[in-house]
C-alpha positions in Angstrom: -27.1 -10.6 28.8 -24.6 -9.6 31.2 -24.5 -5.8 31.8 -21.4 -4.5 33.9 -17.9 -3.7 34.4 -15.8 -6.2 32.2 -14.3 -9.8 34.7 -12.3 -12.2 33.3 -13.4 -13.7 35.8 -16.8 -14.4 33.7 -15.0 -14.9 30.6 -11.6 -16.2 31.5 -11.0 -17.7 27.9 -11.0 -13.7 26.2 -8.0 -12.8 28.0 -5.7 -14.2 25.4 -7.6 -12.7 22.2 -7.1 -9.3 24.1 -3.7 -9.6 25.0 -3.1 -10.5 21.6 -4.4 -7.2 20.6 -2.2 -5.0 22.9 0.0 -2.7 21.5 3.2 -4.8 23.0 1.7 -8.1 21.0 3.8 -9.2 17.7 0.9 -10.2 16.3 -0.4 -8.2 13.5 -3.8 -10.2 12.5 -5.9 -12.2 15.5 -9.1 -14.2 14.4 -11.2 -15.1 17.4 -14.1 -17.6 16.9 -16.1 -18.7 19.5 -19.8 -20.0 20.2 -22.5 -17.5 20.1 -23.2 -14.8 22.8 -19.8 -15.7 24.4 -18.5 -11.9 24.6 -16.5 -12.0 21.4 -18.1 -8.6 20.4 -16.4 -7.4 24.0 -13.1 -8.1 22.6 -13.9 -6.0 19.7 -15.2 -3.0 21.7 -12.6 -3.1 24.1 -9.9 -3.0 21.8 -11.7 -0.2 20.2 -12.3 2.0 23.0 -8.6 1.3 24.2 -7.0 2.3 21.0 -9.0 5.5 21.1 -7.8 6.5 24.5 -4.3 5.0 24.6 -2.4 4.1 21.1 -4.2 6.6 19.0 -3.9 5.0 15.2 -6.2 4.9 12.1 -9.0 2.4 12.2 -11.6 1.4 10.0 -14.8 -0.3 11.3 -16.9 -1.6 8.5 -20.1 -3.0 9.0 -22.9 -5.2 6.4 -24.8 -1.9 5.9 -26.0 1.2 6.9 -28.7 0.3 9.5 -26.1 -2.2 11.2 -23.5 0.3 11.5 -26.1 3.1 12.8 -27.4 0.2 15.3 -24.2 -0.4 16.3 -23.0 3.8 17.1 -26.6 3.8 18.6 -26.6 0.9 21.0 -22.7 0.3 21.5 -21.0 3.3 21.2 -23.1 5.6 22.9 -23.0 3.3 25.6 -19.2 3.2 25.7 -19.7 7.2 25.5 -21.8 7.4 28.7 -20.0 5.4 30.7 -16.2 6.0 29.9 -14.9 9.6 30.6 -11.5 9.1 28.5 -13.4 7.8 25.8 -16.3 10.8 25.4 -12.7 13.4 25.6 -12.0 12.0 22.4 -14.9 12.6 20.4 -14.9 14.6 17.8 -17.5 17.6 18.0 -17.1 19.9 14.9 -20.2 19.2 11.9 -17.6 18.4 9.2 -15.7 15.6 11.3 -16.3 12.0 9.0 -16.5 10.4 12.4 -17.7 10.6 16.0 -14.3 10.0 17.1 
C-alpha cells in the first residue's frame, strides 16, 4: 500500500466522510462503506489524531480483541507518533495513565 503524506488527490471520494467528521459538521453519526483497501481506515486515523490535537473530547476506540487493538497501537499509532509532532505532545507519559494519549 501507499505510504506518504495524505492527497486527496489519490482518494478524492474521502473528502466528504472527513468533512463530515469536522467539528463544524451537524452530523453526529457518519457510516462510511467502501471497497476494501480503499483508505477507509485513513478516515478513521485522521479523525483520530485530529481530535487529539485540535477539539480535545472523550473517545472510545474499541477493537474485536486484545491482539487487534495491541496491533493496531503497535503498527498505527506509533506510526502516527513518529511522524506527527502535535500528536506525540499529547501523549500521556505517567505509569497509571489508562491510555497512551
Amino acid at each position: 500500500g501507499y505510504t506518504g503524506p495524505f492527497d486527496f488527490a489519490l482518494a478524492p471520494y474521502l473528502r466528504r466522510p472527513m468533512e463530515c467528521l469536522s467539528p463544524g459538521s451537524p452530523y453526529r453519526r457518519v457510516i462510511v462503506e467502501g471497497a476494501s483497501q480503499c483508505g477507509k481506515s485513513t478516515v478513521g486515523d485522521a479523525w483520530f489524531a485530529h481530535t487529539i490535537i485540535a477539539d480535545p473530547a472523550d473517545m472510545l476506540c474499541a477493537f474485536s480483541d486484545k491482539q487487534n487493538a495491541h496491533d493496531y497501537s503497535v503498527q498505527i499509532v506509533a506510526k502516527m507518533l513518529r511522524i506527527n509532532a502535535a500528536l506525540r505532545d499529547k501523549q500521556m507519559e505517567s505509569r497509571g495513565a489508562d491510555n497512551i494519549f
